[in-house]
PyMOL commands that place a pseudoatom at each C-alpha (Angstrom):
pseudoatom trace, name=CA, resn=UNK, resi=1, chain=A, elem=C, hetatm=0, pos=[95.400, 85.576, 110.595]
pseudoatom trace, name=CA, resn=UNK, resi=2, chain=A, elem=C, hetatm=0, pos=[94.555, 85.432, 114.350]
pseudoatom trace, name=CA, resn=UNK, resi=3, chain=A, elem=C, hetatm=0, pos=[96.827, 85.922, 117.944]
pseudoatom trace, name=CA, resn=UNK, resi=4, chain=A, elem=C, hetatm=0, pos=[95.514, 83.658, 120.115]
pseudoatom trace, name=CA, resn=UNK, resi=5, chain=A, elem=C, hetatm=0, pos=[96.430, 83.212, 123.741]
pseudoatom trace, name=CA, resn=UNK, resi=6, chain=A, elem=C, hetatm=0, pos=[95.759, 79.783, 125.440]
pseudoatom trace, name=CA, resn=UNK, resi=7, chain=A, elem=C, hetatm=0, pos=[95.598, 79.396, 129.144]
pseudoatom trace, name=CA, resn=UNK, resi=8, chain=A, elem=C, hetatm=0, pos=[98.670, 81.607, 129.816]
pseudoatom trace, name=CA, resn=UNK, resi=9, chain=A, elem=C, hetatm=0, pos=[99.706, 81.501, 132.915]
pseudoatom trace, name=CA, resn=UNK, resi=10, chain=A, elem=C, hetatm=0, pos=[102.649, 83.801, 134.637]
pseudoatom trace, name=CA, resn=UNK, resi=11, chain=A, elem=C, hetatm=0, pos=[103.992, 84.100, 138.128]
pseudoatom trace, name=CA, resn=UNK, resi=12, chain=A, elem=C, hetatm=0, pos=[105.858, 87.426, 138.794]
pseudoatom trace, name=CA, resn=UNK, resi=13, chain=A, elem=C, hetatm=0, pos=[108.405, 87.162, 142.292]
pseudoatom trace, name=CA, resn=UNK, resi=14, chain=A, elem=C, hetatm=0, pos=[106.276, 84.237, 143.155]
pseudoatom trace, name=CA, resn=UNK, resi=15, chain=A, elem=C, hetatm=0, pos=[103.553, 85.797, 143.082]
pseudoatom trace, name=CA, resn=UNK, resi=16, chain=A, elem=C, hetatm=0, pos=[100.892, 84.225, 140.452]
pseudoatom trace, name=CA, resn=UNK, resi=17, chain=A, elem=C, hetatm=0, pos=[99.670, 87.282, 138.064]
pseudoatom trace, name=CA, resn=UNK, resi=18, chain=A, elem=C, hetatm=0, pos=[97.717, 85.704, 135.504]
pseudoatom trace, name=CA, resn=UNK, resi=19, chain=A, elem=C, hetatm=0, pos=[95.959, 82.620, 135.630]
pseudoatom trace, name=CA, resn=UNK, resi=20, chain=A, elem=C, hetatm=0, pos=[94.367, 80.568, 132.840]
pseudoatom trace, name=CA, resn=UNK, resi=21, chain=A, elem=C, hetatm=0, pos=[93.924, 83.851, 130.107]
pseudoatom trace, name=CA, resn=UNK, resi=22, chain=A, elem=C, hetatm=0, pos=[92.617, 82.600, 126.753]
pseudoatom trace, name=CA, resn=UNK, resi=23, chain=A, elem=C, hetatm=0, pos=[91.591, 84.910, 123.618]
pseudoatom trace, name=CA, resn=UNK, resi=24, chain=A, elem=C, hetatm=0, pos=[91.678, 85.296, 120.175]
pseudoatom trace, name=CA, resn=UNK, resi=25, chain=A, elem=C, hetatm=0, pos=[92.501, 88.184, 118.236]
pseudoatom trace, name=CA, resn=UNK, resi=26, chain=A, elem=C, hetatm=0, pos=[91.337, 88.813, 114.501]
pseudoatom trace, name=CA, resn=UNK, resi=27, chain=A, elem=C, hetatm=0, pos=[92.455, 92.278, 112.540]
pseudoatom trace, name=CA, resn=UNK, resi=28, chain=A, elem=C, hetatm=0, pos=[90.414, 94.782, 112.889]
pseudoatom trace, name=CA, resn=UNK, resi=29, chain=A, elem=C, hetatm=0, pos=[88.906, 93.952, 116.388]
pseudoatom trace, name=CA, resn=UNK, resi=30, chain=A, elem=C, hetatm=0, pos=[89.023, 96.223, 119.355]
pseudoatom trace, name=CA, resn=UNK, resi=31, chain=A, elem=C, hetatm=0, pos=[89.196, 94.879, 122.312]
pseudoatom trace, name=CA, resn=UNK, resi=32, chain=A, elem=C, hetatm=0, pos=[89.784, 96.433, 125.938]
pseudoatom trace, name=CA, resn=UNK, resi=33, chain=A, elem=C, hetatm=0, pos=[91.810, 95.135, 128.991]
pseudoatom trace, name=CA, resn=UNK, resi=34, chain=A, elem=C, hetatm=0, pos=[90.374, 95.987, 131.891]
pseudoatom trace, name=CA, resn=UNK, resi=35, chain=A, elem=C, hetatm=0, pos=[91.665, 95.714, 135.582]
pseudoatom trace, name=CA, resn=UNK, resi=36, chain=A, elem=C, hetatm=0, pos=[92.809, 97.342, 138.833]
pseudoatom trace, name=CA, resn=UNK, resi=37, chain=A, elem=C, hetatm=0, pos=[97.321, 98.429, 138.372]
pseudoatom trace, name=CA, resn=UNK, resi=38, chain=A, elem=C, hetatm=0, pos=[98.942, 95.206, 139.566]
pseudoatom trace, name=CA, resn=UNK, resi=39, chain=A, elem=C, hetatm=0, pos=[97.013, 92.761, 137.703]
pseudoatom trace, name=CA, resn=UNK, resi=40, chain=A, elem=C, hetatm=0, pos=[99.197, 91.773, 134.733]
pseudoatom trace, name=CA, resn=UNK, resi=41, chain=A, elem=C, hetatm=0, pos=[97.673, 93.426, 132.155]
pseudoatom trace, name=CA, resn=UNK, resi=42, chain=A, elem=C, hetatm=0, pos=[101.040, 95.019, 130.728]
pseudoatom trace, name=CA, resn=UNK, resi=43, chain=A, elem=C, hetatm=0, pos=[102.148, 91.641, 131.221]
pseudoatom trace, name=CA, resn=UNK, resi=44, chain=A, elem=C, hetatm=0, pos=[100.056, 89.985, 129.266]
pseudoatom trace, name=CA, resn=UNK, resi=45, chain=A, elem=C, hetatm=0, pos=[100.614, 92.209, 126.128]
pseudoatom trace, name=CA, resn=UNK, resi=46, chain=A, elem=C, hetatm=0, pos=[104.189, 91.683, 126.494]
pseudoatom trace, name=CA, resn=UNK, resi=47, chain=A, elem=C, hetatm=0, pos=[103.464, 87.859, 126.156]
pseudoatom trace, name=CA, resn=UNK, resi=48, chain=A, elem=C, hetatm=0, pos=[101.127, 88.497, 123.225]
pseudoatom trace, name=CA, resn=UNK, resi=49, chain=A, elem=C, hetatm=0, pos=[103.947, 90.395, 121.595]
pseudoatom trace, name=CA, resn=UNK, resi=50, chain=A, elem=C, hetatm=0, pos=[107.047, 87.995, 122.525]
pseudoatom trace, name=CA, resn=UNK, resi=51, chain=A, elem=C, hetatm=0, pos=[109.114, 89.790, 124.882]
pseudoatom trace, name=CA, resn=UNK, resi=52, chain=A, elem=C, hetatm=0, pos=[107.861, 88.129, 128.032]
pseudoatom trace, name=CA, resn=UNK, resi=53, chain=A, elem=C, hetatm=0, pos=[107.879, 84.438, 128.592]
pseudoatom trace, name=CA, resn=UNK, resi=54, chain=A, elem=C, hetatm=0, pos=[105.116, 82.952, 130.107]
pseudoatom trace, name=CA, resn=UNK, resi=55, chain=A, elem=C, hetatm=0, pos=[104.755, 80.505, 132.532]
pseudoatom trace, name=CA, resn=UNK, resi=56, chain=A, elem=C, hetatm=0, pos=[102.391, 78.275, 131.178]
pseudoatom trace, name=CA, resn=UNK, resi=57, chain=A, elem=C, hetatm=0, pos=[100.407, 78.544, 127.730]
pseudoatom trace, name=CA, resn=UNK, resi=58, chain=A, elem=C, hetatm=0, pos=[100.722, 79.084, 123.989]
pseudoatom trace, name=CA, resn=UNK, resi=59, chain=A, elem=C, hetatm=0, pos=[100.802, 82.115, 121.760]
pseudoatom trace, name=CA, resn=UNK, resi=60, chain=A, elem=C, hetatm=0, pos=[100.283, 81.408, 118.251]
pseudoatom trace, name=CA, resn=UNK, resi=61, chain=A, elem=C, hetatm=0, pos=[100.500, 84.037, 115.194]
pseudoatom trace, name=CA, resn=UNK, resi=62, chain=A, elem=C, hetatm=0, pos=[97.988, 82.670, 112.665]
pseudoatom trace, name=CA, resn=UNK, resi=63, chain=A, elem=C, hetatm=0, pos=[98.718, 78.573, 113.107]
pseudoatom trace, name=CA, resn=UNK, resi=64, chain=A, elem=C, hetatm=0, pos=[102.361, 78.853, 114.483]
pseudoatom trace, name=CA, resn=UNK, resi=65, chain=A, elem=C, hetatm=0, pos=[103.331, 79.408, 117.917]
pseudoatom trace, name=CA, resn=UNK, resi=66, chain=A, elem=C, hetatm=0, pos=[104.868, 82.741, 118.249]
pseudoatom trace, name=CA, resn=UNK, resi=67, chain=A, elem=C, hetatm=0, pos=[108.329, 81.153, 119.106]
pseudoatom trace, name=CA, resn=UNK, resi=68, chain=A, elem=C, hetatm=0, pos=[108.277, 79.957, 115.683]
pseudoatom trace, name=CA, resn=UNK, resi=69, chain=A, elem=C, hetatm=0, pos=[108.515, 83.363, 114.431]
pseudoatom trace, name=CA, resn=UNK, resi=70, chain=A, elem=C, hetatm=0, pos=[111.637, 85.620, 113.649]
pseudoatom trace, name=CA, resn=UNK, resi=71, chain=A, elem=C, hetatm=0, pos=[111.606, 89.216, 115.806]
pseudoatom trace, name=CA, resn=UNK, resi=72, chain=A, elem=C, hetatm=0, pos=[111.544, 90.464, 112.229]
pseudoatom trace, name=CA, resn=UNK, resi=73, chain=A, elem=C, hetatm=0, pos=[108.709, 88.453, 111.031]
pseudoatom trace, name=CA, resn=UNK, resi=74, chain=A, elem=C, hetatm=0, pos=[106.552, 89.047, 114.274]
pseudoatom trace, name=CA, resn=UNK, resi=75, chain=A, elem=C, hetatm=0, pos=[107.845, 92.830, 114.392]
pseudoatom trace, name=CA, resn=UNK, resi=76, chain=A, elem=C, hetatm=0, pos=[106.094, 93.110, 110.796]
pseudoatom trace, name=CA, resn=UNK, resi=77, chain=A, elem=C, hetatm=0, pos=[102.873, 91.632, 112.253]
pseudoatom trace, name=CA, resn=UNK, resi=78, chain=A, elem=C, hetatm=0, pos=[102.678, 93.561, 116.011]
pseudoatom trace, name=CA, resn=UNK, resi=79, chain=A, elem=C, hetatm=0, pos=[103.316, 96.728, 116.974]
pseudoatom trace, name=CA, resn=UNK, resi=80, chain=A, elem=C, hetatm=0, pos=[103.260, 97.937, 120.321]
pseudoatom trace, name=CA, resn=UNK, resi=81, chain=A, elem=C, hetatm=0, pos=[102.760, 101.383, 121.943]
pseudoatom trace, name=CA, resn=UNK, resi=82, chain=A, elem=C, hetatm=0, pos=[103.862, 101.128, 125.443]
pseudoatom trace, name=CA, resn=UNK, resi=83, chain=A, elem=C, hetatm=0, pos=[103.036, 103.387, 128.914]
pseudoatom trace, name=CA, resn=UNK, resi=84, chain=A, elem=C, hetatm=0, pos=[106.103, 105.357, 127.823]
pseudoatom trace, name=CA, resn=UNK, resi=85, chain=A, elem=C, hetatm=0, pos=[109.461, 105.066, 126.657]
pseudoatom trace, name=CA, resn=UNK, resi=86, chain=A, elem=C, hetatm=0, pos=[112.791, 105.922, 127.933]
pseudoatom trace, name=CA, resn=UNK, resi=87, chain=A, elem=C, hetatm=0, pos=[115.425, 106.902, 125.117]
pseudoatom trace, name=CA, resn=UNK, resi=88, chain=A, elem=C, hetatm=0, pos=[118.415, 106.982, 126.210]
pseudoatom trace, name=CA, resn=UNK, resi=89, chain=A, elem=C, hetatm=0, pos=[119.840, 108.591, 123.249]
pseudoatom trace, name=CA, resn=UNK, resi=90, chain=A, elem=C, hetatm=0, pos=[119.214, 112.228, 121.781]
pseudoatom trace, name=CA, resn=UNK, resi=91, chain=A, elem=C, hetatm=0, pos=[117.224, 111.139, 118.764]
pseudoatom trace, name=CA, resn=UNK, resi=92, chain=A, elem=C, hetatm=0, pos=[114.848, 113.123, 116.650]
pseudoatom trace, name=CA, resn=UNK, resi=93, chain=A, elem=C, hetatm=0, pos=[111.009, 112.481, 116.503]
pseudoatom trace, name=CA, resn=UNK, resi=94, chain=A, elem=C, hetatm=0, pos=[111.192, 111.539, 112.437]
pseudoatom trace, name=CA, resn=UNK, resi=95, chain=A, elem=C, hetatm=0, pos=[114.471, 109.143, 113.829]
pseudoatom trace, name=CA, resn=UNK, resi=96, chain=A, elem=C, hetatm=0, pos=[111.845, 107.231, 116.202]
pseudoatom trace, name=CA, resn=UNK, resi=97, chain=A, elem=C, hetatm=0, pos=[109.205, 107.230, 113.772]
pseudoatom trace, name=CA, resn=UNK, resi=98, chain=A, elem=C, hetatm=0, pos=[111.223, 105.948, 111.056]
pseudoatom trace, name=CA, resn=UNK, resi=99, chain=A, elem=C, hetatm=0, pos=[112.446, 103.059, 113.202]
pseudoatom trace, name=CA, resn=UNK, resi=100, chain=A, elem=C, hetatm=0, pos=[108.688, 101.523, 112.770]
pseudoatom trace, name=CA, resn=UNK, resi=101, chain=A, elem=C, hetatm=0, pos=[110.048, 100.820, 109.480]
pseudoatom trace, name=CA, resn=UNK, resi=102, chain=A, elem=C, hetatm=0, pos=[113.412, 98.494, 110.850]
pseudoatom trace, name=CA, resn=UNK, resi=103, chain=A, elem=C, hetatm=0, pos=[111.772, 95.139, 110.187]
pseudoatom trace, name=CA, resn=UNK, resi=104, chain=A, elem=C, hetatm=0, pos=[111.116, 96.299, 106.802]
pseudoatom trace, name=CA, resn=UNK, resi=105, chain=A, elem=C, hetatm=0, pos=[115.088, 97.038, 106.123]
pseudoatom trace, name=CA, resn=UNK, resi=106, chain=A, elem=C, hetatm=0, pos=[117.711, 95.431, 104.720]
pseudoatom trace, name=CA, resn=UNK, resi=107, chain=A, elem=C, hetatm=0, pos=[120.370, 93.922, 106.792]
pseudoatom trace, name=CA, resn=UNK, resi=108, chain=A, elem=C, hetatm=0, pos=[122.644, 97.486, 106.240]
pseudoatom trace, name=CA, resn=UNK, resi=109, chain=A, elem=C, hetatm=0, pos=[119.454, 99.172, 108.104]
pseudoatom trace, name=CA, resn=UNK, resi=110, chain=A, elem=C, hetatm=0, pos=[119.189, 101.530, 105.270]
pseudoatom trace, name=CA, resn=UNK, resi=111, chain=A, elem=C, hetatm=0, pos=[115.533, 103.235, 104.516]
pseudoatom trace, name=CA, resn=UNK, resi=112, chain=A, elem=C, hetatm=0, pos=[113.789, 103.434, 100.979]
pseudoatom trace, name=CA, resn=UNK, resi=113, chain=A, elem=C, hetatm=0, pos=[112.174, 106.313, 100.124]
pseudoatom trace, name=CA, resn=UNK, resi=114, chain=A, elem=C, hetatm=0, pos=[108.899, 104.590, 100.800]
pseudoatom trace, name=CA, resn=UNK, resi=115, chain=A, elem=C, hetatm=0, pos=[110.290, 103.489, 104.306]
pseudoatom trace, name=CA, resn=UNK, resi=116, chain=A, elem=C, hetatm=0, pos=[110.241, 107.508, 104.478]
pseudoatom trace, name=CA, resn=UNK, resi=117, chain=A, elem=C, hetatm=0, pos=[107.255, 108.416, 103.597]
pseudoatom trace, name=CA, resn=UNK, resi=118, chain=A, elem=C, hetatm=0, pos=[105.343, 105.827, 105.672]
pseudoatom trace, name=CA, resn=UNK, resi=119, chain=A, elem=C, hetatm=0, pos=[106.816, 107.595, 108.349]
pseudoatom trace, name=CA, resn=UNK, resi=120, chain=A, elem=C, hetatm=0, pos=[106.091, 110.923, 107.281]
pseudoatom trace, name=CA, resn=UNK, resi=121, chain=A, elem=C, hetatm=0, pos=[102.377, 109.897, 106.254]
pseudoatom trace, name=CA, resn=UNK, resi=122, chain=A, elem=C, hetatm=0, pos=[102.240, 108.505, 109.965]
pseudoatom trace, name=CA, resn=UNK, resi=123, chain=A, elem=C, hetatm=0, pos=[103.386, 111.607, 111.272]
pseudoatom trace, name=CA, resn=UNK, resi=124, chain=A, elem=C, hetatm=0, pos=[100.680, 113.434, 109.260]
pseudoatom trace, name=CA, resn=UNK, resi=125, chain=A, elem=C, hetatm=0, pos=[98.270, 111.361, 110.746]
pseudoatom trace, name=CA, resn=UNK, resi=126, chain=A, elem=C, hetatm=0, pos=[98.716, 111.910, 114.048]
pseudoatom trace, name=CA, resn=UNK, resi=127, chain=A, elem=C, hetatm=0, pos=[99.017, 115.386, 113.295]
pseudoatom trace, name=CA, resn=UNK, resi=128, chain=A, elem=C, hetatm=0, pos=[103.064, 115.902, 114.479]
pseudoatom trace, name=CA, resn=UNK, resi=129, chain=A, elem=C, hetatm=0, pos=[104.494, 116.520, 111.653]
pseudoatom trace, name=CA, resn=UNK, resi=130, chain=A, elem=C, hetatm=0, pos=[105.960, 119.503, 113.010]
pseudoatom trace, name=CA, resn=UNK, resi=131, chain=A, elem=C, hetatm=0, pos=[108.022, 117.524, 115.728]
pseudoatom trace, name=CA, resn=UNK, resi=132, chain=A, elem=C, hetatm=0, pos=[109.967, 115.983, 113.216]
pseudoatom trace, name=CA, resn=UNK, resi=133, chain=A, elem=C, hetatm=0, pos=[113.012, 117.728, 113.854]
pseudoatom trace, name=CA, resn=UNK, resi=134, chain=A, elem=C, hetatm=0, pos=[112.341, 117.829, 117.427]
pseudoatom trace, name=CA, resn=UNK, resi=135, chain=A, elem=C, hetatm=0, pos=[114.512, 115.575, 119.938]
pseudoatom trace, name=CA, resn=UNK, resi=136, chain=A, elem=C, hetatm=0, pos=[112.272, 113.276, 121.348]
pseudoatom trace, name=CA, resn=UNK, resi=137, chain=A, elem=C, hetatm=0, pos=[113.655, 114.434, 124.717]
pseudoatom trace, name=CA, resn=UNK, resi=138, chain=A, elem=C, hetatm=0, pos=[111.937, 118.308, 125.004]
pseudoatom trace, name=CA, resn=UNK, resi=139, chain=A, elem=C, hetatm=0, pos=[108.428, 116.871, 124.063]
pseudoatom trace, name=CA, resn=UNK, resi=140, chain=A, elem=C, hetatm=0, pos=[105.691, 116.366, 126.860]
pseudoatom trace, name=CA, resn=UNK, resi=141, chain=A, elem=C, hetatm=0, pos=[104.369, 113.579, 127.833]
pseudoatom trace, name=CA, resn=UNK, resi=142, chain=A, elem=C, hetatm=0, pos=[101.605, 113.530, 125.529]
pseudoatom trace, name=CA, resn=UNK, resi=143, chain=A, elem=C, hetatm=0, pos=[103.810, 114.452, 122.332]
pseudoatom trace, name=CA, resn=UNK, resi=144, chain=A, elem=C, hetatm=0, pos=[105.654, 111.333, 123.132]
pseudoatom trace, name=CA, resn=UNK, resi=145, chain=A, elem=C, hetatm=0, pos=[103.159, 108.925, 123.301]
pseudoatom trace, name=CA, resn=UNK, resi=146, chain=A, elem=C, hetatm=0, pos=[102.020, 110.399, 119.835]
pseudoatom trace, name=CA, resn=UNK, resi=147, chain=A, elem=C, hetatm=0, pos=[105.325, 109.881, 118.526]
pseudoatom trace, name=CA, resn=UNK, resi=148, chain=A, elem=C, hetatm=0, pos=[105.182, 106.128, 119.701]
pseudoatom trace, name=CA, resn=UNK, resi=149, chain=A, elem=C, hetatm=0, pos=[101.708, 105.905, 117.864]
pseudoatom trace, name=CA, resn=UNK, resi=150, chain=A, elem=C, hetatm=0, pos=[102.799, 107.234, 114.656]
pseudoatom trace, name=CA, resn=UNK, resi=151, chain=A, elem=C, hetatm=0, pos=[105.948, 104.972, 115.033]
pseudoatom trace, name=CA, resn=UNK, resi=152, chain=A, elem=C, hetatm=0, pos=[103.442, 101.767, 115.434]
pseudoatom trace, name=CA, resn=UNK, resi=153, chain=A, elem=C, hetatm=0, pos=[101.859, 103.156, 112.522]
pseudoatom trace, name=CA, resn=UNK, resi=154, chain=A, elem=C, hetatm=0, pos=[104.616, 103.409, 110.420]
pseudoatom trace, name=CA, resn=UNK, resi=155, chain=A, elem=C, hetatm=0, pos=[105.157, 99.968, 111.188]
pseudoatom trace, name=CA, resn=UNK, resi=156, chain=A, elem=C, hetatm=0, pos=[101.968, 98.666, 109.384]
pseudoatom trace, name=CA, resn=UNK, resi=157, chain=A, elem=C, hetatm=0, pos=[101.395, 96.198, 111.475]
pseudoatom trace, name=CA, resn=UNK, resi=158, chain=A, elem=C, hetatm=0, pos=[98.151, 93.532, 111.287]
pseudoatom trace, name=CA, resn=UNK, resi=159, chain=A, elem=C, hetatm=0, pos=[97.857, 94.142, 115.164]
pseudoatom trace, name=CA, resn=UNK, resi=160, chain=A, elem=C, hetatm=0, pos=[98.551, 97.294, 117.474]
pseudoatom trace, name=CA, resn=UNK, resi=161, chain=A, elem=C, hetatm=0, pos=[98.965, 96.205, 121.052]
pseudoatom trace, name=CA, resn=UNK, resi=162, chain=A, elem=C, hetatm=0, pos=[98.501, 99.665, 122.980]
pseudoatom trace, name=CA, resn=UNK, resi=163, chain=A, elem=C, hetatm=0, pos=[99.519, 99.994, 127.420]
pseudoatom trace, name=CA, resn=UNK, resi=164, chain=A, elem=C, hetatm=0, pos=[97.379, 102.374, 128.560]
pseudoatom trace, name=CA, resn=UNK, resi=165, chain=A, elem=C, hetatm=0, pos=[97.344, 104.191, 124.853]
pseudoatom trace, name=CA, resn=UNK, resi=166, chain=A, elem=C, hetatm=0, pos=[95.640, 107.252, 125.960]
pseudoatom trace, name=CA, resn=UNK, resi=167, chain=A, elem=C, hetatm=0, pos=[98.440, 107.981, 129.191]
pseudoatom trace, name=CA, resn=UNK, resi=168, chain=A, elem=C, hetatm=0, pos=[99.854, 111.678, 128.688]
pseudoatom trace, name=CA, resn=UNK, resi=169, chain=A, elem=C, hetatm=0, pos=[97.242, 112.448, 126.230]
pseudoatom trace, name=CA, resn=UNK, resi=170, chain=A, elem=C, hetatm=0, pos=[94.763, 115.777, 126.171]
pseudoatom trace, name=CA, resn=UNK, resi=171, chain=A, elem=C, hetatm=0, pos=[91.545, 114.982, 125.631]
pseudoatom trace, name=CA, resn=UNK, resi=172, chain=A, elem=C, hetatm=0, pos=[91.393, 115.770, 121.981]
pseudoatom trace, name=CA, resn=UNK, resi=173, chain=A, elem=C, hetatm=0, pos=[93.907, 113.197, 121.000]
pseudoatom trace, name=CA, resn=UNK, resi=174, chain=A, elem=C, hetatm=0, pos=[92.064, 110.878, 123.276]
pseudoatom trace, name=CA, resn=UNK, resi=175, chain=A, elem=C, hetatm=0, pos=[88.917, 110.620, 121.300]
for i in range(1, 175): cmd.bond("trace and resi %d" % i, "trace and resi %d" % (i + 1))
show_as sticks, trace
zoom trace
């Protein structure tokens, strides 16, 4: 399965951002988006992921267009770990985590044990297992964005969309 953009184009207050973008995705590639603050690259991985609109273009998810796909069925397939994250409520770090596992869920929203420890084995990996009990509220900058990593990874996803993944991070956790 691929995510392929073609010729995406998106105007932002009038203002044309992106212009013509085309590129294909396949698991287990890395690849970097370069460019000067301004220049739509957040944008562009929030129309890769569904939650922008663009202008002009087509997103496809293997051979559908992404508009074809549930949340749920594109939320199993794409994670994304954003700049940051405002949370408006007091939850705990294993809370967050565990909501990588939401698309996974029954209608109820109730977690399997195996929902549970996906989350704590994502945790693990990113080496905040200790935070668990934390609120997500007194951690730094860089614990956050952690958190939002091991959330991603919780959610198994085939691709993990990253904004500026190593923002707020030492420079141990960004090698």
């Amino acid at each position: 399965m691929s995510l392929k953009l073609e010729k995406i184009a998106l105007s932002l207050g009038g203002q044309p951002v992106i212009r013509d973008v085309s590129f294909e995705l396949k698991p287990g590639e890395i690849v970097g988006l370069l460019g000067r603050n301004g220049v739509g690259k957040t944008s562009l991985l929030r129309i890769a992921s569904g939650t922008l609109q663009a202008d002009a273009g087509t997103v496809r998810l293997g051979d559908r267009v992404l508009a074809a796909w549930s949340r749920r069925e594109i939320a199993q397939r794409i994670a994304v770990v954003p700049q940051d994250l405002h949370v408006p409520f007091p939850f705990r770090v294993g809370e967050l985590v565990l909501m990588g596992r939401a698309p996974y869920q029954s209608w109820l929203g109730f977690e399997s044990s195996a929902d549970v420890e996906r989350a704590v084995s994502a945790m693990e990996r990113m080496g905040i297992e200790g935070l668990a009990n934390r609120f997500i509220h007194e951690l730094s900058g860089g614990e956050r964005q952690l958190v939002l990593f091991a959330r991603a990874l919780a959610q198994q996803p085939e691709f993990l969309l990253l904004d500026e993944a190593t923002a707020f991070l030492d420079l141990s956790h960004r090698v």
